[in-house]
mmCIF file as gemmi writes it, N, C-alpha and C atoms, coordinates in Angstrom:
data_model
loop_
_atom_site.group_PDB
_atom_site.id
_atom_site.type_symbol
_atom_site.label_atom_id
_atom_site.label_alt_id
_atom_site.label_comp_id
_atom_site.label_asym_id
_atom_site.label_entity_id
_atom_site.label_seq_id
_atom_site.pdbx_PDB_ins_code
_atom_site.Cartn_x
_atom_site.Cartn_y
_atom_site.Cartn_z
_atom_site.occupancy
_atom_site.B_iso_or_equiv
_atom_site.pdbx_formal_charge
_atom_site.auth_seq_id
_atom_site.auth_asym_id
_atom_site.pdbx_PDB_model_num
ATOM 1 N N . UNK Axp A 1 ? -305.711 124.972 91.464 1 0 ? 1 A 1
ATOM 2 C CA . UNK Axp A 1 ? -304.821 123.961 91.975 1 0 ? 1 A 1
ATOM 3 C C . UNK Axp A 1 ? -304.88 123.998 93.503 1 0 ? 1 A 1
ATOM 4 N N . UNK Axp A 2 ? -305.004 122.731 93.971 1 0 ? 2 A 1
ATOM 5 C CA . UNK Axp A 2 ? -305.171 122.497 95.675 1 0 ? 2 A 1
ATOM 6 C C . UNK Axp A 2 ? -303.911 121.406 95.768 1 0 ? 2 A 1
ATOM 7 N N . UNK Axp A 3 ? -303.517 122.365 96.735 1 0 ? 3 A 1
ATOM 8 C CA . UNK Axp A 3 ? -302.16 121.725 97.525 1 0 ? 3 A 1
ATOM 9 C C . UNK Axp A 3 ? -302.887 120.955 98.826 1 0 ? 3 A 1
ATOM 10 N N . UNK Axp A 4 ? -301.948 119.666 98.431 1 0 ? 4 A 1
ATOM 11 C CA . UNK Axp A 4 ? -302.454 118.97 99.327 1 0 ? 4 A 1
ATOM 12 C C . UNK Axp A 4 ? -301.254 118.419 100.658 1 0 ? 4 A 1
ATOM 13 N N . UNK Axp A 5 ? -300.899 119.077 101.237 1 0 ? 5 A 1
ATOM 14 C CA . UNK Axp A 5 ? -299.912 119.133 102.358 1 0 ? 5 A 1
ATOM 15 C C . UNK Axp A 5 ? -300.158 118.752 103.327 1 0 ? 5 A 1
ATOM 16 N N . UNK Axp A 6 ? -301.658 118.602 103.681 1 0 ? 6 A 1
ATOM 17 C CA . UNK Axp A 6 ? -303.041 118.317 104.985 1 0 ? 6 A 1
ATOM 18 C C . UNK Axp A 6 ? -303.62 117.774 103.871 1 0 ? 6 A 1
ATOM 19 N N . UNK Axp A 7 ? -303.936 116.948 104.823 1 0 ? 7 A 1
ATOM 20 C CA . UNK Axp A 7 ? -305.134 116.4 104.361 1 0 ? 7 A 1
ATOM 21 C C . UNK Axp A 7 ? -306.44 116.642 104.712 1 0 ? 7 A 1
ATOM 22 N N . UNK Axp A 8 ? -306.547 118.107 105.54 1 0 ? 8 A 1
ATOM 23 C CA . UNK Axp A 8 ? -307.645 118.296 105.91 1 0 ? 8 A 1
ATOM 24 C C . UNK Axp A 8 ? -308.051 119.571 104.604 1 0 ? 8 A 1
ATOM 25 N N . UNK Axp A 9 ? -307.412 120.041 104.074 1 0 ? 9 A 1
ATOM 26 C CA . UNK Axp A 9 ? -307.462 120.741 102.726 1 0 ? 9 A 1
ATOM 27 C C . UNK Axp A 9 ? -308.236 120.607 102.259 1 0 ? 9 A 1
ATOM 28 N N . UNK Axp A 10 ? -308.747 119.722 101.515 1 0 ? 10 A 1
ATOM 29 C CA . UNK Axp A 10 ? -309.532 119.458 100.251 1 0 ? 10 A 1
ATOM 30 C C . UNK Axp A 10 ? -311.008 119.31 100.944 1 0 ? 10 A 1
ATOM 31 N N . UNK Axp A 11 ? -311.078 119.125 102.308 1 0 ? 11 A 1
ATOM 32 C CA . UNK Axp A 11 ? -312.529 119.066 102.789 1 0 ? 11 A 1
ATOM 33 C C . UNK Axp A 11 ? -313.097 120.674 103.419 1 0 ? 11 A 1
ATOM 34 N N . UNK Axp A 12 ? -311.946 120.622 103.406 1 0 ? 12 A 1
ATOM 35 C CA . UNK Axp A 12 ? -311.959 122.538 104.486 1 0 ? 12 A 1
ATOM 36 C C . UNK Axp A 12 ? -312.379 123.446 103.237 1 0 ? 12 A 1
ATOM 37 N N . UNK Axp A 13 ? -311.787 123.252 102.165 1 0 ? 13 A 1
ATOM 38 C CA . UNK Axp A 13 ? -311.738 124.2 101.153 1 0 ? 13 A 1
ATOM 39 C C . UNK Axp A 13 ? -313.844 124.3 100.263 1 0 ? 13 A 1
ATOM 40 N N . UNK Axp A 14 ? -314.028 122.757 100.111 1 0 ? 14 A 1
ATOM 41 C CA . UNK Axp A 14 ? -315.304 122.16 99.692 1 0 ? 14 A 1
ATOM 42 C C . UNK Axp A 14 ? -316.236 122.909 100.753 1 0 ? 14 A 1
ATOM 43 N N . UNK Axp A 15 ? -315.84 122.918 101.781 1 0 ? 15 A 1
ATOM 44 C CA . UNK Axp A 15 ? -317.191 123.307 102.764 1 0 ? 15 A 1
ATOM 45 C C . UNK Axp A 15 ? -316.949 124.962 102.843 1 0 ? 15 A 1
ATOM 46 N N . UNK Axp A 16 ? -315.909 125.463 102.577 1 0 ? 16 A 1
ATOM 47 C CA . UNK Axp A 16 ? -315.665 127.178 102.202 1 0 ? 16 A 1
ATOM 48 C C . UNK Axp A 16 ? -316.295 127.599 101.254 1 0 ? 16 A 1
ATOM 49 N N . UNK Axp A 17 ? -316.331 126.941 99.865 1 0 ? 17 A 1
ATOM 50 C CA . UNK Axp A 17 ? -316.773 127.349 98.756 1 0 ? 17 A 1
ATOM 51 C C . UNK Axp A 17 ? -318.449 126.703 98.841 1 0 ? 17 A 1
ATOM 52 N N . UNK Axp A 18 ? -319.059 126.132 99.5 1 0 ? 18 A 1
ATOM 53 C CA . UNK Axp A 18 ? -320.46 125.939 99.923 1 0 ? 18 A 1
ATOM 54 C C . UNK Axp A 18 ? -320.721 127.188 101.044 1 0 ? 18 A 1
ATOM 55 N N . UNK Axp A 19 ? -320.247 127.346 102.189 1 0 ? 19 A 1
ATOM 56 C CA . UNK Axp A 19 ? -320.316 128.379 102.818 1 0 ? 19 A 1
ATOM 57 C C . UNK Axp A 19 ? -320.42 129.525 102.024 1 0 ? 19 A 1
ATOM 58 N N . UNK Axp A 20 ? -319.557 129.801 101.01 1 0 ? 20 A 1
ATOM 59 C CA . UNK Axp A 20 ? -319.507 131.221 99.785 1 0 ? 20 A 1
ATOM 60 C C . UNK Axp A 20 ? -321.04 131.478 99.225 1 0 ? 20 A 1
ATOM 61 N N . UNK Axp A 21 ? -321.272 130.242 98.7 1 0 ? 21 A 1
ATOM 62 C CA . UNK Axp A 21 ? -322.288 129.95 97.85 1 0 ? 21 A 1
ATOM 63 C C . UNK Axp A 21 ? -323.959 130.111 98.462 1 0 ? 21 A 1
ATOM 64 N N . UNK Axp A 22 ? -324.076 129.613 99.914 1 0 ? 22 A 1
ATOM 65 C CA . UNK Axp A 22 ? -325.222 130.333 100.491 1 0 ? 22 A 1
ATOM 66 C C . UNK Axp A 22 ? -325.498 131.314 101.148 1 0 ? 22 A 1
ATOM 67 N N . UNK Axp A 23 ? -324.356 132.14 101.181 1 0 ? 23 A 1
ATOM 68 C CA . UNK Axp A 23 ? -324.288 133.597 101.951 1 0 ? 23 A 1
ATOM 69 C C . UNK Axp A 23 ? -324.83 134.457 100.72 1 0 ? 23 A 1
ATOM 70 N N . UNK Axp A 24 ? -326.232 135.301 101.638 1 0 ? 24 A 1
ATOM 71 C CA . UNK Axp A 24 ? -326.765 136.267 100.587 1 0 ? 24 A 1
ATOM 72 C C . UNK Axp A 24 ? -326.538 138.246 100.963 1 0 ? 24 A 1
ATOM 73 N N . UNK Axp A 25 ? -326.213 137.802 102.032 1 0 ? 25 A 1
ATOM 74 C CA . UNK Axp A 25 ? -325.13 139.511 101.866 1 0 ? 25 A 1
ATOM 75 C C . UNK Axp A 25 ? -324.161 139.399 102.547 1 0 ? 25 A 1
ATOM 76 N N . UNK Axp A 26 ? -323.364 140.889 102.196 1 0 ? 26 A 1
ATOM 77 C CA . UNK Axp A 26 ? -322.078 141.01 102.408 1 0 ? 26 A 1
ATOM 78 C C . UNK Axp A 26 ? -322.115 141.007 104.077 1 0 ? 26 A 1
ATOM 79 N N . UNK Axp A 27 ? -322.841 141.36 104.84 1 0 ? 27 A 1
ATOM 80 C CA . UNK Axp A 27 ? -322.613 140.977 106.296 1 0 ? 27 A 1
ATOM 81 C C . UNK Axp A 27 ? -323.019 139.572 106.752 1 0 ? 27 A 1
ATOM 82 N N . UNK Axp A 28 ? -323.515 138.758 105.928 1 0 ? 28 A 1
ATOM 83 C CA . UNK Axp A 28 ? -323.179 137.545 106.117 1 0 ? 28 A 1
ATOM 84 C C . UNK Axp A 28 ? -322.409 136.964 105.961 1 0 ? 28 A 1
ATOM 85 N N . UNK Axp A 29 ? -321.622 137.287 104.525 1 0 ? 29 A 1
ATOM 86 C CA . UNK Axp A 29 ? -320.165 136.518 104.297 1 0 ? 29 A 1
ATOM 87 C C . UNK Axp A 29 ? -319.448 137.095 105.434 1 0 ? 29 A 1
ATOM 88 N N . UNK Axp A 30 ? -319.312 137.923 105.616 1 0 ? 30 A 1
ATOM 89 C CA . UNK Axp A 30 ? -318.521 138.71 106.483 1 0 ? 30 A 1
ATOM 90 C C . UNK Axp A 30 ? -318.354 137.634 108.087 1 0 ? 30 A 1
ATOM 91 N N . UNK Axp A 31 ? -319.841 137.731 108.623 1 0 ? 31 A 1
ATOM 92 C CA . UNK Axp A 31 ? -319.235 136.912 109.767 1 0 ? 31 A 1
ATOM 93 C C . UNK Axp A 31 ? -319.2 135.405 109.173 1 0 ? 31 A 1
ATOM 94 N N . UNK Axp A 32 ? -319.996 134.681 108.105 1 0 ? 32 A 1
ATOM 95 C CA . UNK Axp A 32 ? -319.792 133.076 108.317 1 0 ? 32 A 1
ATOM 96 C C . UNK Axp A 32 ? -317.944 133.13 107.858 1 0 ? 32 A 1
ATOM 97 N N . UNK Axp A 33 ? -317.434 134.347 107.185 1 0 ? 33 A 1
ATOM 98 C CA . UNK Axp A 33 ? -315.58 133.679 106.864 1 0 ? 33 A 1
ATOM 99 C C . UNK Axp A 33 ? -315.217 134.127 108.209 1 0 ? 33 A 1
ATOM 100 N N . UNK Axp A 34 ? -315.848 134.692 109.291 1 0 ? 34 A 1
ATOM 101 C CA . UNK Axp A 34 ? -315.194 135.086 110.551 1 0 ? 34 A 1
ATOM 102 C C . UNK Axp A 34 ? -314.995 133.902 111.339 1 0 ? 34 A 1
ATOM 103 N N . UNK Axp A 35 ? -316.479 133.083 111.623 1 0 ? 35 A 1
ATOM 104 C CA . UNK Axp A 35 ? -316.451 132.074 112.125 1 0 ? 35 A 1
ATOM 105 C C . UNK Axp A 35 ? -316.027 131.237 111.981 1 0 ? 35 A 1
ATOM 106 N N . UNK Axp A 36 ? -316.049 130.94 110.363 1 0 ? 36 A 1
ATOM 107 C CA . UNK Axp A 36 ? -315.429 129.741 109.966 1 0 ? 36 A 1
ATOM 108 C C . UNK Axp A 36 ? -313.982 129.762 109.747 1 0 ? 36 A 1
ATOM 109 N N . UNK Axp A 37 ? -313.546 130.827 109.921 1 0 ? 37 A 1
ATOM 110 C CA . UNK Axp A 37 ? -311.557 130.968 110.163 1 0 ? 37 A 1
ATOM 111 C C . UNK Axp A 37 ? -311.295 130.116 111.675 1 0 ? 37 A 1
ATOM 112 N N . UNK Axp A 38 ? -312.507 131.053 112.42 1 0 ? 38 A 1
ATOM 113 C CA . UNK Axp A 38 ? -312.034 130.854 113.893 1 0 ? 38 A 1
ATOM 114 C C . UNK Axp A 38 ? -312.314 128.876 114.196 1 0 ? 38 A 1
ATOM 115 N N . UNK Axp A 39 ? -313.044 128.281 113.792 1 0 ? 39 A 1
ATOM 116 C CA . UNK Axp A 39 ? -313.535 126.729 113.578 1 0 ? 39 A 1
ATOM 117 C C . UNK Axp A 39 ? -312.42 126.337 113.049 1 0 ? 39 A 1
ATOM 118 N N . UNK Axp A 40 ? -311.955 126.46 111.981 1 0 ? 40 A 1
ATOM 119 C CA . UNK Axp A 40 ? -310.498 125.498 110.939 1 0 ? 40 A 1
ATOM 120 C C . UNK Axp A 40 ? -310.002 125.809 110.938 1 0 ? 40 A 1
ATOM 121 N N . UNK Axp A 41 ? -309.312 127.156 111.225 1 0 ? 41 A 1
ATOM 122 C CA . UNK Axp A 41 ? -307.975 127.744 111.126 1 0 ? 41 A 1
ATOM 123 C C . UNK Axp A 41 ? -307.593 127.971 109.636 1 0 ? 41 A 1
ATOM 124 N N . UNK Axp A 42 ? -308.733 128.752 109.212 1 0 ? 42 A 1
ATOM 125 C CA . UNK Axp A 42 ? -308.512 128.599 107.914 1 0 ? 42 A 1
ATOM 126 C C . UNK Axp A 42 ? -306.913 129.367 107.875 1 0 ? 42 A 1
ATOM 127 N N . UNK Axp A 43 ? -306.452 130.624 108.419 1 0 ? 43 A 1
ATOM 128 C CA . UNK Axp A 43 ? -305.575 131.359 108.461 1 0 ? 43 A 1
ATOM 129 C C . UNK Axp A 43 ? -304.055 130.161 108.157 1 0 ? 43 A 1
ATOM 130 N N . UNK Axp A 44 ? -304.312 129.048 108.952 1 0 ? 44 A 1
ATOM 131 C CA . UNK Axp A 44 ? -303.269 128.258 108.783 1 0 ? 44 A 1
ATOM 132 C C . UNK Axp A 44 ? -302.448 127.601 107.514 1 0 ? 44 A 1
ATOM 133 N N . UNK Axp A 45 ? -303.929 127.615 106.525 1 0 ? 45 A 1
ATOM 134 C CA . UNK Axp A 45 ? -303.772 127.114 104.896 1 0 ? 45 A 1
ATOM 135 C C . UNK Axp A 45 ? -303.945 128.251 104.243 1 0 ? 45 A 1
ATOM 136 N N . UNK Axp A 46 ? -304.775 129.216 104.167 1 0 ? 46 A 1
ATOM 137 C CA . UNK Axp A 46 ? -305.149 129.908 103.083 1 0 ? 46 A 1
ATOM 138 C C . UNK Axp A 46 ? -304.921 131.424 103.611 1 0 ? 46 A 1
ATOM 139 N N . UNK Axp A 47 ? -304.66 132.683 102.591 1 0 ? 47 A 1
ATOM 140 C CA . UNK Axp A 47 ? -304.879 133.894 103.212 1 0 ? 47 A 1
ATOM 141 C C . UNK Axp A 47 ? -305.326 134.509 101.909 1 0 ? 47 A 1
ATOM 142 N N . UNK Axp A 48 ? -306.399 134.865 102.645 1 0 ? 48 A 1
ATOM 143 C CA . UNK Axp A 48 ? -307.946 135.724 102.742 1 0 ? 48 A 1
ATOM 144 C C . UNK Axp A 48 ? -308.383 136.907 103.2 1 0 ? 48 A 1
ATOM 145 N N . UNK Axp A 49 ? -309.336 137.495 102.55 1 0 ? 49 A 1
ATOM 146 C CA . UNK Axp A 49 ? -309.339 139.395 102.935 1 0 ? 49 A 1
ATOM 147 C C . UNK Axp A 49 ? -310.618 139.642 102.105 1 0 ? 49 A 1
ATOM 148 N N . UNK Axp A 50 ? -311.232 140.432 102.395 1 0 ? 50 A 1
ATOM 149 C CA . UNK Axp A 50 ? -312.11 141.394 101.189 1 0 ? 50 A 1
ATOM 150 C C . UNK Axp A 50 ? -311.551 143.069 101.383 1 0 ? 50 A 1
ATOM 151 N N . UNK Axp A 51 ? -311.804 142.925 99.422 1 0 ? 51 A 1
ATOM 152 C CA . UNK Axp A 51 ? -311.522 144.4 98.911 1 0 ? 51 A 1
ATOM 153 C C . UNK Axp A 51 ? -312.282 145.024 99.104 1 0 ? 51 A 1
ATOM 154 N N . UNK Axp A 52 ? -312.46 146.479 98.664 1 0 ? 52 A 1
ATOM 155 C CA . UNK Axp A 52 ? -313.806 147.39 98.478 1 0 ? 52 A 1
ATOM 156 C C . UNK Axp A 52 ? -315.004 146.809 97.346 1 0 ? 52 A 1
ATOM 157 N N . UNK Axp A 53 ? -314.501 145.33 96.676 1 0 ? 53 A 1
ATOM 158 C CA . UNK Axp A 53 ? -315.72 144.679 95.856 1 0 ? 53 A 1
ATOM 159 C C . UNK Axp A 53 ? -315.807 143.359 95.985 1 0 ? 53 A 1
ATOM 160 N N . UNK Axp A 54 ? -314.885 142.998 96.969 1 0 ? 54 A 1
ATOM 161 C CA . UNK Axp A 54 ? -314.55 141.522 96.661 1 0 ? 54 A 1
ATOM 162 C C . UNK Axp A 54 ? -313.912 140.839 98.013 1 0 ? 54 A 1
ATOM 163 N N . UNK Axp A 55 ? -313.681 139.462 97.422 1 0 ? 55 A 1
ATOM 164 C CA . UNK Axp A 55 ? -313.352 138.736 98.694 1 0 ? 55 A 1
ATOM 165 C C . UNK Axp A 55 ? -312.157 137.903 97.863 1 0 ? 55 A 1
ATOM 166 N N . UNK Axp A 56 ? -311.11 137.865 98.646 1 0 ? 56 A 1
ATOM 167 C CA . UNK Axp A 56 ? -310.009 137.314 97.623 1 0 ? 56 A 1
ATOM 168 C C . UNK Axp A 56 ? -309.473 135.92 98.622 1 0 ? 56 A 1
ATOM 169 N N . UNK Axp A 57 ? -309.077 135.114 98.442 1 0 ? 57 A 1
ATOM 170 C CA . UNK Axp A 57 ? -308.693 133.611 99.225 1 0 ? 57 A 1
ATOM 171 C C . UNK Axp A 57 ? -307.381 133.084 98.162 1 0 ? 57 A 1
ATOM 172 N N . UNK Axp A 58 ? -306.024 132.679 98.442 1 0 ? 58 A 1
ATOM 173 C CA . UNK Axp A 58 ? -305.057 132.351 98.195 1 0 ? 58 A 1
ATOM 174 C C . UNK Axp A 58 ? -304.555 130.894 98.772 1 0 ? 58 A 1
């Protein structure tokens, strides 16, 4: 379920989960969710972290 409160949501979120999808190691995800927080503010809509296996987004 996507809350739509912004309307910049539903495009921010589409280009996150493409960003997810071509990152092929963990120090890549690592900086493209760095960069791409610091670009959209993702921090503003969503909160996000990786575990010791994982990457979790709320």
């Amino acid at each position: 379920m996507i809350c739509l409160w912004d309307d910049a949501i539903p495009t921010m979120f589409l280009e996150f989960i493409n960003l997810l999808t071509l990152t092929t190691s963990e120090e890549e995800l690592r900086k493209s969710v760095k960069d791409f927080s610091e670009k959209h503010e993702l921090d503003k809509f969503f909160l996000y972290g990786f575990g010791s296996h994982h990457f979790y987004l709320h």
